[in-house]
C-alpha distance (Angstrom), angle and dihedral (degrees) to the residues before:
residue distance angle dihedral
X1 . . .
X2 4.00 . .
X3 3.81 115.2 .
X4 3.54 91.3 -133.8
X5 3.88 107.0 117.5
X6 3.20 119.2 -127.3
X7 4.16 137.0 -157.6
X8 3.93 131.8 -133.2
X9 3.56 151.0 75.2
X10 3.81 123.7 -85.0
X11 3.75 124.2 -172.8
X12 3.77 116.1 -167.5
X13 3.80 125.6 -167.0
X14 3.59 113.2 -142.7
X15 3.78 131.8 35.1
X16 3.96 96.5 -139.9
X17 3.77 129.2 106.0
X18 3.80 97.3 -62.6
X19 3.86 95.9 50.0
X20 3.74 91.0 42.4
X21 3.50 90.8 57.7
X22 3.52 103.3 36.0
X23 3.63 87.1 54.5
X24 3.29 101.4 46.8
X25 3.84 91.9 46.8
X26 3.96 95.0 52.0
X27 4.21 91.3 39.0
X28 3.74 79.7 61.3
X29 3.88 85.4 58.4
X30 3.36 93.0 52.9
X31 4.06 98.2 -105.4
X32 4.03 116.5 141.6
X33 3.74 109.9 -115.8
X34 3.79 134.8 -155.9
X35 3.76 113.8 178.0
X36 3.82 105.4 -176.0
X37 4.07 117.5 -170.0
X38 3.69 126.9 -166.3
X39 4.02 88.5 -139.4
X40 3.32 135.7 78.7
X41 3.62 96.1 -112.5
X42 4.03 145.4 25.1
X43 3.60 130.8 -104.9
X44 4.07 101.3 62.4
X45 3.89 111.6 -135.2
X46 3.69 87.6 -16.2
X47 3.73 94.7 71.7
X48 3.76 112.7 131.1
X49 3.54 132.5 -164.8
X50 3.81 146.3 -173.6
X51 3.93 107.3 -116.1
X52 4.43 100.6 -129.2
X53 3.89 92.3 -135.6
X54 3.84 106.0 38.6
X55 4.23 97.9 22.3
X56 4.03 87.0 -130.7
X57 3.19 119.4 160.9
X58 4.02 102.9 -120.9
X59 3.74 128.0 -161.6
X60 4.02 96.1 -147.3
X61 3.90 92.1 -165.7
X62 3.96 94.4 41.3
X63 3.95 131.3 -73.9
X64 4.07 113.0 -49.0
X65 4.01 110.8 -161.8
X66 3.61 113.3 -165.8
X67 3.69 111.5 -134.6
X68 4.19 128.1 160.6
X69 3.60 142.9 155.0
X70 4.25 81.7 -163.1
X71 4.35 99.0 109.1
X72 3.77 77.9 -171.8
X73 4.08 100.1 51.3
X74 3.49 84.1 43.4
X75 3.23 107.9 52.3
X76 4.03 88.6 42.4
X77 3.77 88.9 63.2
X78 3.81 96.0 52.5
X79 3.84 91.6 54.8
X80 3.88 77.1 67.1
X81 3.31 109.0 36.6
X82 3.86 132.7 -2.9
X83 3.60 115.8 -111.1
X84 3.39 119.0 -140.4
X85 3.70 119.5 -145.5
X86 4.41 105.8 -97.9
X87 3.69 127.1 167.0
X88 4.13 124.0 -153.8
X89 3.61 112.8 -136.2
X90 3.68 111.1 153.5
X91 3.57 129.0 -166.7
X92 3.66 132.2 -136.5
X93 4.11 134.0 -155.5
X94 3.48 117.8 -141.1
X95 3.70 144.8 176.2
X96 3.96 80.9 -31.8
X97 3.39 98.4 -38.1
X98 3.84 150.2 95.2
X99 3.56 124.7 -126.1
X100 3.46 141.6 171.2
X101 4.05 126.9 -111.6
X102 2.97 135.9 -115.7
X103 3.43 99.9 62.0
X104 3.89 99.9 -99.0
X105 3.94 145.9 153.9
X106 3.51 93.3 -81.4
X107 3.99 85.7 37.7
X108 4.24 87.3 59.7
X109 4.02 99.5 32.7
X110 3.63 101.0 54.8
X111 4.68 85.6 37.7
X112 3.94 87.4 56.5
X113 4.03 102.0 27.3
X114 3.74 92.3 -113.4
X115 3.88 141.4 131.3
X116 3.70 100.7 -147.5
X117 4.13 134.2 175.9
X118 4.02 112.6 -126.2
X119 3.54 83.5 -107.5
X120 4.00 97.8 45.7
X121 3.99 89.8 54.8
X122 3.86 96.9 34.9
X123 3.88 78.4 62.7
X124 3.22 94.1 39.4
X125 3.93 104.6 58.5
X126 3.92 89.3 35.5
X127 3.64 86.8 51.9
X128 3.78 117.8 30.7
X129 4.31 95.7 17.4
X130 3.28 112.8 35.8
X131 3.81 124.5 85.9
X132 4.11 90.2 -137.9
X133 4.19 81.7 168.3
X134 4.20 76.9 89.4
X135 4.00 106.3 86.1
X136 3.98 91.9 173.0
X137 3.24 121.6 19.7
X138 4.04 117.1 -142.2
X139 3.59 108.2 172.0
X140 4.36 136.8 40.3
X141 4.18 87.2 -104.3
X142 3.93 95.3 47.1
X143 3.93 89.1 47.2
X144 3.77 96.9 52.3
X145 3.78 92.4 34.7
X146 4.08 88.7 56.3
X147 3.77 95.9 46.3
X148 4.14 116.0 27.1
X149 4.35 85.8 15.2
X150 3.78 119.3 -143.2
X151 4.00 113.8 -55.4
X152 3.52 83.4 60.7
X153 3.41 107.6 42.6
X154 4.13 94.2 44.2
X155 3.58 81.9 53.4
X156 3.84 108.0 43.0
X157 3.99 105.5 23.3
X158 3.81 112.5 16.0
X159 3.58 102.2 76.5
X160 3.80 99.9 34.6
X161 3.76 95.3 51.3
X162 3.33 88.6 53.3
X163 3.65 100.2 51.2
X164 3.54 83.8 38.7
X165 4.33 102.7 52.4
X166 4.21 92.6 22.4
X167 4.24 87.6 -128.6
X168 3.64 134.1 76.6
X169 4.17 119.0 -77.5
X170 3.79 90.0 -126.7
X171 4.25 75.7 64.9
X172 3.31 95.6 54.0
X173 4.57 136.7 72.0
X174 3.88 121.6 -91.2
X175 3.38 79.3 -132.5
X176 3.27 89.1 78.8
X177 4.02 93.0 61.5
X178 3.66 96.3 42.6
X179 4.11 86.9 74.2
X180 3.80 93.2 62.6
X181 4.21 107.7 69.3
X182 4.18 124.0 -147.5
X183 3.91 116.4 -150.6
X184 3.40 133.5 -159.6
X185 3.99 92.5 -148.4
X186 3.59 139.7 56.7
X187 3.87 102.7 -87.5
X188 4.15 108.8 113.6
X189 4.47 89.0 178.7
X190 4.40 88.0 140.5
X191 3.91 77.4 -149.3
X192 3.98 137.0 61.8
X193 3.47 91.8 -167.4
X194 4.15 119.0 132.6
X195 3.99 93.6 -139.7
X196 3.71 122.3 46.4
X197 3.47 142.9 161.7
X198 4.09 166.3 89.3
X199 3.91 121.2 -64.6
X200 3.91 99.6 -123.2
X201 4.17 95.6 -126.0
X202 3.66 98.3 28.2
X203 3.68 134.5 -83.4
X204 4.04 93.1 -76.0
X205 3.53 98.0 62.5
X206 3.60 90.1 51.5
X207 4.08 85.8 64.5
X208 3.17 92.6 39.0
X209 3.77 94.6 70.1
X210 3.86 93.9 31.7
X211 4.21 77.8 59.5
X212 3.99 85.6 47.5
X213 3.67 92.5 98.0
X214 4.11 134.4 117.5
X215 3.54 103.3 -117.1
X216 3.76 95.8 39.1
X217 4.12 121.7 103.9
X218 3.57 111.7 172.3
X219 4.27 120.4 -165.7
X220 3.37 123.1 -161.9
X221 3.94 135.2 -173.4
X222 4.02 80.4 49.5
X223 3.24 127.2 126.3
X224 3.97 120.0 -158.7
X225 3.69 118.8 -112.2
X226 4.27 114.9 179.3
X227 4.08 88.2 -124.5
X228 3.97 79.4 67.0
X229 3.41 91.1 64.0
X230 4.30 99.7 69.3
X231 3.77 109.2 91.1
X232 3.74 93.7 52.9
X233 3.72 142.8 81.0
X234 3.12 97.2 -133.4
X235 3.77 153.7 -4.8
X236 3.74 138.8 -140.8
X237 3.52 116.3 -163.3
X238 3.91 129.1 -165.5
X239 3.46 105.0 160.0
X240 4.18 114.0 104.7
X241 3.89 108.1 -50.5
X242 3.97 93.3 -137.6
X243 4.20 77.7 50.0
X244 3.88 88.8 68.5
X245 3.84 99.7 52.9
X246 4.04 84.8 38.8
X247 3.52 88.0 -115.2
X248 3.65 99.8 -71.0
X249 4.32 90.5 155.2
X250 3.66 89.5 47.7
X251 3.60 131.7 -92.5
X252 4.06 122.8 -66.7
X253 3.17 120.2 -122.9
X254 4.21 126.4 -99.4
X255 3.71 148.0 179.8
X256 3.60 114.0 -140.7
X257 3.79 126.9 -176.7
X258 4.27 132.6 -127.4
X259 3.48 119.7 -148.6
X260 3.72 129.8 -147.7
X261 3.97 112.4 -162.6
X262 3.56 129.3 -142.8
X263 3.20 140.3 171.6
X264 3.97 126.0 -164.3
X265 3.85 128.4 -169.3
X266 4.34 94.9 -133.7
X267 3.71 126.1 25.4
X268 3.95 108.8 -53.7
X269 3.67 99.9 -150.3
X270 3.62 113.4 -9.8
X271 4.04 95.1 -110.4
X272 4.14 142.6 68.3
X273 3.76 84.3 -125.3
X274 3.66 133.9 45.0
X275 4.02 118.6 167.4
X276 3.78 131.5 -159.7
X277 3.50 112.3 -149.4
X278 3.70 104.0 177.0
X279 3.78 116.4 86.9
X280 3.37 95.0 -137.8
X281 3.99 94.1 74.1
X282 3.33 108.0 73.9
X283 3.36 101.6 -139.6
X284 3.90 126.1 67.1
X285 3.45 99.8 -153.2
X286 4.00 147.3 7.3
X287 4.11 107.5 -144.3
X288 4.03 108.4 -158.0
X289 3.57 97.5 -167.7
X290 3.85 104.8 -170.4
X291 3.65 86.4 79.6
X292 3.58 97.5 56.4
X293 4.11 83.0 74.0
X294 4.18 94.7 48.8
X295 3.64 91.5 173.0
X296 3.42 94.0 56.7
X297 4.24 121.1 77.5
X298 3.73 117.8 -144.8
X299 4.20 122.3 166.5
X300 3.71 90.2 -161.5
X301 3.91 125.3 64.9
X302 3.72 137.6 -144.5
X303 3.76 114.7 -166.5
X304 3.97 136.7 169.3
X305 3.82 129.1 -150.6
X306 3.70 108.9 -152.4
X307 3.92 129.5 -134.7
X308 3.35 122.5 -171.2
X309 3.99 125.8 -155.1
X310 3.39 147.8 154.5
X311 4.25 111.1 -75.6
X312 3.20 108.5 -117.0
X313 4.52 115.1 -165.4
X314 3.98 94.5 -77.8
X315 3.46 90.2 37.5
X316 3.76 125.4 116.6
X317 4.29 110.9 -109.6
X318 3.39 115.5 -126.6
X319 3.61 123.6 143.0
X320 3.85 113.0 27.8
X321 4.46 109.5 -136.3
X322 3.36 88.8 -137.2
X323 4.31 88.7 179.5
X324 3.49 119.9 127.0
X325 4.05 106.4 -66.8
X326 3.48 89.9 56.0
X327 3.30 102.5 40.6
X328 3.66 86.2 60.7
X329 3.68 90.9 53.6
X330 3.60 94.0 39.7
X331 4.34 87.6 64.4
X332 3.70 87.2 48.9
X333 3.21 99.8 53.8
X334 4.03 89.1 44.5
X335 3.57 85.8 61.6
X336 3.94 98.7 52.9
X337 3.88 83.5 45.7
X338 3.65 100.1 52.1
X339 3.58 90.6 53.5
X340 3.87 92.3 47.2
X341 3.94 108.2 95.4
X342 4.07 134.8 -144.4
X343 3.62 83.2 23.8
X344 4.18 134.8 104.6
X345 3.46 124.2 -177.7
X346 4.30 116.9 -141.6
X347 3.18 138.7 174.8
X348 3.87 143.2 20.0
X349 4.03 94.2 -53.2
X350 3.73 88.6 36.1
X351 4.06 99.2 50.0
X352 3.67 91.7 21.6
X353 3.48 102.2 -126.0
X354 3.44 137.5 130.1
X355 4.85 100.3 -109.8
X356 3.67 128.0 -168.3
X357 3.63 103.2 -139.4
X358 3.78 94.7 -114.2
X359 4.27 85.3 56.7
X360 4.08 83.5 45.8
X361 4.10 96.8 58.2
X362 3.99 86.7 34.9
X363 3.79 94.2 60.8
X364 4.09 92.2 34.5
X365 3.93 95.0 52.2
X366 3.84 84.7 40.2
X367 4.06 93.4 54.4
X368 3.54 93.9 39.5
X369 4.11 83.9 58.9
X370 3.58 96.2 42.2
X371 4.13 94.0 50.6
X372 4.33 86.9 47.8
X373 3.91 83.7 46.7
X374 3.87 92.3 46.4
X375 3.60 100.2 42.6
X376 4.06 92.6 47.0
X377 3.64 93.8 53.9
X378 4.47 86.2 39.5
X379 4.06 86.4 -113.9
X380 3.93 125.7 154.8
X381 3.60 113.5 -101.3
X382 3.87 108.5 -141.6
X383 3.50 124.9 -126.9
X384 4.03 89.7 -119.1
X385 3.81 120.1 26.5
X386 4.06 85.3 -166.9
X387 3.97 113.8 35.1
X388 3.64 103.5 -129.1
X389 3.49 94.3 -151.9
C-alpha cells in the first residue's frame, strides 16, 4: 500500500474476512471506517469460540481449514494470528465401513479387497472402473463415472452430493468433481496446498486484531439499510447482493446448513471429520471439532452433525446454486450493480460465489489496492473488481 495518507469515510457492511481486511488495509491509508454487522459478533461464518464446559475451540458456522499456495495471504494471516501447522484428512463411512478421503490407494485397496502397486490400481480404475466411453464430461455423475467409474462413485459421491445440493449429480457441473483429487498413493492430505494450518486462538481473534486499528469503529447488532450509506465516500458491501437491491429481481438461490450439537465425555469418533456417504443417513457429515486444534488436549467433546437444505429468506447463506436459474439472475443483477455508484460488492454473499478463505483475503487486499490506486489517480472504482459471473 502507498504511504500517502489519504482522507474519507468508508462504511463497510459485514464484519467477516473481507471487511476486516478491507478495513484494516484502507485505516492504514488513513480513511475513517465504520463496519456495521447485523450479528452480534465479528468474524462471519468464521467465528470461533471456546465451548464454557469443555474449553474447545468451536467453529459456530462449521469447521474453516486454512489452506493456500498465496506466500503473501499467508504470511498476512500470521501477522494476526499464528498458525499452527494442521492437516485435513477426513474420513468417510461406507457400506459398514470407514475409509479415508481423498480417494486414495488405501481408499481403493481396502473398497475392492486388494493390495495393489500405484501402477497396478492406476490401471486398474482406468481399465476395469472407469466409464472411459465419456470423452467430455458435462455433469458431477459423468465426471466421476469417467475417472474413479461407478462402484466408487455410488459409494463415495452419490449420496453425499445429493444430501449435500438437494437434486440429482447428473443435475449438477463437473466442476463440481474436479475440486475433490484421487491418488494413486498413500497420502489422504484433502488439500495440495504448500501452506496449511489452524490459527492458534481461533479464527475470531485473528479479526479481532486485524480490527485493532485507529481509524476503525466497528457496530454490531446493525443491520444495513442504503439511507446509511449518505455521509460517506464510499461503501463496501458484503452482505447478499440481491440483499442490497432488497431483492427486487428475485432472490438467488442458496444451500444453507443445520446443525445438530453434541457433546460427548471421550473422543466421539477419533477424527475432525467424519462423512456419511449413503443417502439414507440424513446427515452428510459429523464435525468433531476438538481435533481441529491437535495441539490442544480436551476430555470433553463438542461435535456437530450437519444438514444441509435449501435456504429459505431467514435462513443462513451458505453455498451459492450457481445452476442455470440463478445464473441468469446472478447477470441481471450484475448489471443493476455495475450501474449502482459509491458502492463495491466483496465477498462470497457479495459476488455470489462459493471463496476459500485464502481467495477471500486475496480479492479483499486486492480491492482495497485497486480503490487507493483509483482514487489517487481520480479513477472510477467499479462496483466489482472480479465479475462474478
Amino acid at each position: 500500500m502507498t504511504s500517502a495518507k489519504a482522507e474519507g469515510k468508508i462504511l463497510i457492511v459485514g464484519a467477516g474476512l473481507s471487511g476486516a481486511v478491507i478495513g484494516r488495509q484502507l485505516a492504514q491509508e488513513g480513511y475513517q471506517i465504520t463496519i456495521v454487522d447485523s450479528r452480534d459478533h465479528i468474524g462471519g461464518n468464521c467465528h470461533t469460540e471456546r465451548d464454557a464446559d469443555s474449553g474447545v475451540m468451536v467453529h459456530v458456522y462449521g469447521p474453516h481449514i486454512f489452506h493456500t499456495d498465496d506466500e503473501e495471504v499467508w504470511n498476512y494471516v500470521n501477522e494476526f494470528e499464528t498458525f499452527m501447522p494442521y492437516k485435513n484428512r477426513v474420513k468417510t463411512t461406507s457400506k459398514g465401513q470407514v475409509f479415508s478421503l481423498p480417494v486414495n490407494l488405501h481408499t481403493i485397496n481396502q473398497f475392492f479387497g486388494k493390495t495393489m502397486r500405484p501402477d497396478e490400481a492406476r490401471a486398474f480404475i482406468t481399465e476395469e472402473q472407469a466409464d472411459t466411453t465419456i470423452t467430455d464430461p458435462q455433469t458431477f455423475e459423468e465426471q466421476a463415472m469417467r475417472f474413479v467409474g461407478k462402484d466408487l462413485y455410488e459409494a463415495f459421491f452419490k449420496g453425499y452430493t445429493m444430501k449435500q445440493w438437494g437434486c440429482h449429480p447428473s443435475e449438477l457441473p463437473a466442476s463440481i468433481l474436479k475440486r475433490l483429487p484421487v491418488r494413486f498413493n498413500y497420502d489422504d492430505n484433502y488439500f495440495f496446498h504448500k501452506f496449511q494450518g489452524m490459527p492458534e486462538n481461533g479464527y475470531t481473534v485473528m479479526i479481532e486484531r486485524m480490527l485493532d486499528c485507529p481509524g476503525i469503529t466497528v457496530q454490531l447488532n446493525t443491520t444495513f439499510t442504503q439511507d446509511m450509506a449518505e455521509g460517506y465516500d464510499h461503501v463496501f458491501y458484503a452482505g447478499p447482493l440481491d440483499g442490497y437491491f432488497d431483492y427486487k429481481l428475485g432472490r438467488l438461490g442458496y444451500r444453507t446448513l443445520d446443525f445438530e450439537r453434541f457433546t460427548y465425555e471421550g473422543d466421539y469418533q477419533g477424527c475432525a471429520v467424519m462423512n456419511y456417504g449413503e443417502v439414507d443417513v440424513p446427515f452428510t457429515r459429523i464435525t468433531e471439532h476438538k481435533h481441529f486444534a491437535p495441539w490442544e488436549s480436551h476430555e470433553g467433546s463438542v461435535c456437530y452433525r450437519e444438514f444441509s437444505r435449501a435456504a429459505e429468506p431467514e435462513d443462513i447463506p451458505y453455498y451459492p446454486i450457481r445452476q442455470v436459474k440463478e445464473k441468469a439472475l446472478l447477470s441481471e443483477y450484475v448489471e443493476l450493480a455495475n450501474s449502482t455508484n459509491g458502492v463495491t460488492f466483496v465477498g462470497r454473499l457479495g459476488t455470489y460465489r462459493y471463496l476459500d478463505m485464502d481467495v477471500t483475503i486475496r480479492e479483499a487486499l486486492d480491492t482495497a489496492r485497486g480503490f487507493v490506486a483509483a482514487k489517487q489517480s481520480n479513477g472510477t472504482v467499479p462496483a466489482f473488481f472480479s465479475n462474478p459471473t
